[in-house]
N, C-alpha and C positions, 0 to 999 in steps of 0.2 A: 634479517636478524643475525644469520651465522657470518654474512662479512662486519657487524657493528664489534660480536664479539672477537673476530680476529683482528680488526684495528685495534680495539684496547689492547688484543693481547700483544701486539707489536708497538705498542705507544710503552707499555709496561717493559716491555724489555730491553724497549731504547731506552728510557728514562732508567734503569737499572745498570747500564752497560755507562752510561754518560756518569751516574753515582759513582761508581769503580774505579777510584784510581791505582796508579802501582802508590804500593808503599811497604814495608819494612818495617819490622820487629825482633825486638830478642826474647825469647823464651828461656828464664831464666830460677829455675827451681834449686831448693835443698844450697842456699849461703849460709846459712848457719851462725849469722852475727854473734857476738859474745864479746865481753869487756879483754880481750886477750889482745895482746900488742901483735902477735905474730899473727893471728886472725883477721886483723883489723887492717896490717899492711898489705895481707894479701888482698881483702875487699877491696881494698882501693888502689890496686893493682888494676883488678879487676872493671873497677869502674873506667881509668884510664884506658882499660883497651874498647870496653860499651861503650862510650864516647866519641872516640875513635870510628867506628864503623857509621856511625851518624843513623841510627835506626829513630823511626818515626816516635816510639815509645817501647817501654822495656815492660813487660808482662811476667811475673813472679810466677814460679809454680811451687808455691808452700813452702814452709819451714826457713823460711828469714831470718829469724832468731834461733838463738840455743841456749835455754828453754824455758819458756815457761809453765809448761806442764808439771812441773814437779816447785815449784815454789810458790810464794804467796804474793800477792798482789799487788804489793807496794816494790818489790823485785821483777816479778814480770813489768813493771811500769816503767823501770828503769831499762828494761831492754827493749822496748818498743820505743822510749825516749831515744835512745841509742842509734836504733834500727831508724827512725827519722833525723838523725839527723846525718847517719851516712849516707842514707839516698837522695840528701840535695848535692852529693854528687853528680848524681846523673844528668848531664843535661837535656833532657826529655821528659817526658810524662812518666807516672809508673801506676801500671795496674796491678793488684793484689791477687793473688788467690791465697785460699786459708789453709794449712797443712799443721800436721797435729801439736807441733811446737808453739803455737801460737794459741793454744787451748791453753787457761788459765786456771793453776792449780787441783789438777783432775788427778793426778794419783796420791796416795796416802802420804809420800813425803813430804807434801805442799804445805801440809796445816791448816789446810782450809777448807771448806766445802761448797755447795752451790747456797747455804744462806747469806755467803758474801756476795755482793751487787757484781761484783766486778770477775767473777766463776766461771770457770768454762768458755765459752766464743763470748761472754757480755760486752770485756774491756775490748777486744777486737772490732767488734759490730760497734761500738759507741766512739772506737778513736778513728775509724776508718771506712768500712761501707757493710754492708749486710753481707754475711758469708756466703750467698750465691746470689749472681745478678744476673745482667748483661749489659754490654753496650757495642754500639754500632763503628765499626770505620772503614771508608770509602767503600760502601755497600756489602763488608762483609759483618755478620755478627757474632761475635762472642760470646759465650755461655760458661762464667765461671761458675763452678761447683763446690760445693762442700763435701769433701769424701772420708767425713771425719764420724762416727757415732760416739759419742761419750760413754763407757760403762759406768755409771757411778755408783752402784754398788761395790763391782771390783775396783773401782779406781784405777781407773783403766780406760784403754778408749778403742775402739778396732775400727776397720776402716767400712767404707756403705753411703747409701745417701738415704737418707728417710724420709717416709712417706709424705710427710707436710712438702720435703724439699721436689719430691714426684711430683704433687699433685701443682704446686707452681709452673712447676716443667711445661706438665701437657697444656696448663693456659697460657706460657710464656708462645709455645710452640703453635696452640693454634695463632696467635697475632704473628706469625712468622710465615713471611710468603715462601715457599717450598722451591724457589729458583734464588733463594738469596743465599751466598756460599758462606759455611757455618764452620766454625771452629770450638772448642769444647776445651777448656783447661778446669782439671782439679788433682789433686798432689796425689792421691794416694791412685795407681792403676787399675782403670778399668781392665787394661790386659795386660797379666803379668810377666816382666822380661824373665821373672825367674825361673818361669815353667819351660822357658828356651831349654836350660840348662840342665833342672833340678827336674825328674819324673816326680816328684812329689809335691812339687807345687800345682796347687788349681791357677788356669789361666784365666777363665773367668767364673766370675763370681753372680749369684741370681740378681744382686743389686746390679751388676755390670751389663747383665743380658738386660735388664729391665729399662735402663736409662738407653742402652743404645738402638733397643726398636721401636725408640719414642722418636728417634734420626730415621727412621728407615724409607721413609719416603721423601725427604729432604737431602738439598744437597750439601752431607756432612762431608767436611775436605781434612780436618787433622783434631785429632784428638791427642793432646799435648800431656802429658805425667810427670809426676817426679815422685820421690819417697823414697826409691829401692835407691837412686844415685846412681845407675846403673843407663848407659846409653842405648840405644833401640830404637832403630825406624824400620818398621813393619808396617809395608803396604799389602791392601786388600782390598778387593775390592772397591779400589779407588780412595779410600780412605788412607790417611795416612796415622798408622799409631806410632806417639812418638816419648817414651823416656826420655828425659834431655838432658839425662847425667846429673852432676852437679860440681859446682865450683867449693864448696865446703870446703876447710883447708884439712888435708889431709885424705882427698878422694882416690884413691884407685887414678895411677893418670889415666890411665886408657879409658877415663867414664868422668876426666877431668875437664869441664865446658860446659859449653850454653850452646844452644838453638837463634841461627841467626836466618830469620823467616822472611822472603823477599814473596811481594806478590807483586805479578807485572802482567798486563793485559790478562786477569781474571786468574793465571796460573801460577802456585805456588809453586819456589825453588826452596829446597831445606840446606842447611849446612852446618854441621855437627863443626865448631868451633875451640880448638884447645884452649883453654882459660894460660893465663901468662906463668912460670915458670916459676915454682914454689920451691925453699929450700924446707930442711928441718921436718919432713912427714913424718904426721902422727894419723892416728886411725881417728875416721869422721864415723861421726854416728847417727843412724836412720831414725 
């Protein structure tokens, strides 16, 4: 009986290692689209240089647009119109994650409430995929997050993952074989760049302790951020946490780029990427 079960367990890990191929990606959070001509040429500045590197697919980390949290529905519709149809740019795939610019009409400026259809993540989740998934490539899995809570009373929204989105987790996790290498993208950070800097910033949060020792026995290899626009690769115990800056026009250059993520025989190479060379800086907003 104990050699049947060591053959499966070596049939599983050859059949896991044969799934693996190298492949490459860009991690790519905080573009900030908006109907702005000096915006727009840097995006597609930018897209010329993602192109250029020939990554398998480009993986968002939130806030694509700017904004529609603060207006109504029929405007947020035009910036997602917008937002689609810069990204046929890219010649590759492009996966999503949701970051709070992409929340529809949630503070008081907006004019609108959650009795409009289209309030809060609705028009997002119905043009594009459900605000936390997953899906698979060449044996590793991704686990996009929503790290957004809405306040709707304040009109408002602060960052977290909620309980409905937990209790997915730990079913998504038990169907997840615990030797298959995991990555974790959601916009707002699980651990904060700004507590490097600031004594007064919390580095992590109970929602953040709670999502990451639902990883703890699993092999999690990068946990990907954006929100602050601020760059950061902190390794820990083999994990890698990684802020990936942002391209928004008018970033801080030194936190100005994208995450250009190579995996080659099972092992991730990271490389913090300067986004193409912007004139005219004005201040980008988180």
């Amino acid at each position: 009986m104990k050699r049947i079960k060591l053959c499966l367990v070596l049939v599983f890990q050859i059949t896991l290692l044969l799934a693996q191929k190298n492949f490459s990606f860009v991690y790519l959070p905080d573009i900030h689209l908006q109907p702005d001509s000096a915006v727009l040429a840097s995006f597609r500045q930018l897209a010329g240089q993602v192109n250029r590197l020939r990554p398998d697919f480009v993986l968002t980390g939130g806030d694509m647009i700017y904004t529609a949290k603060n207006v109504d529905d029929k405007k947020a519709e035009k910036l997602f119109d917008l937002m689609d149809t810069e990204f046929r740019q890219f010649k590759m795939p492009v996966y999503l994650t949701m970051g709070n610019h992409e929340n529809v009409g949630i503070t008081a400026e907006s004019g609108i409430d959650k009795t409009n259809p289209m309030w809060g993540k609705q028009m997002y989740e119905e043009r594009y995929n459900k605000r936390y998934y997953t899906f698979t490539h060449s044996g590793w899995k991704f686990f996009i997050l929503d790290g957004i809570r809405i306040l709707e009373v304040q009109k408002d929204y602060t960052q977290g993952v909620d309980s409905i989105q937990l209790e997915w987790l730990r079913n998504e996790l038990v169907d997840t074989d615990k030797e298959t290498p995991i990555i974790i993208s959601i916009h707002t950070p699980l651990v904060n760049p700004h507590a490097v800097t600031d004594p007064g910033s919390q580095l992590l949060s109970a929602d953040a302790v709670a999502v990451l020792n639902m990883f703890r026995d699993y092999d999690l290899r990068l946990v990907l951020e954006g929100h602050t626009h601020i760059y950061m690769n902190l390794l820990l115990k083999g994990v890698h946490y990684i802020s990936g800056g942002s391209t928004a026009y008018g970033t801080d250059p030194a936190d100005d780029g994208f995450m250009m993520i190579r995996i080659s025989n099972n092992t991730e190479t990271l490389r913090f990427i300067k986004s193409s060379s912007k004139t005219g800086k004005k201040k980008a907003v988180d």
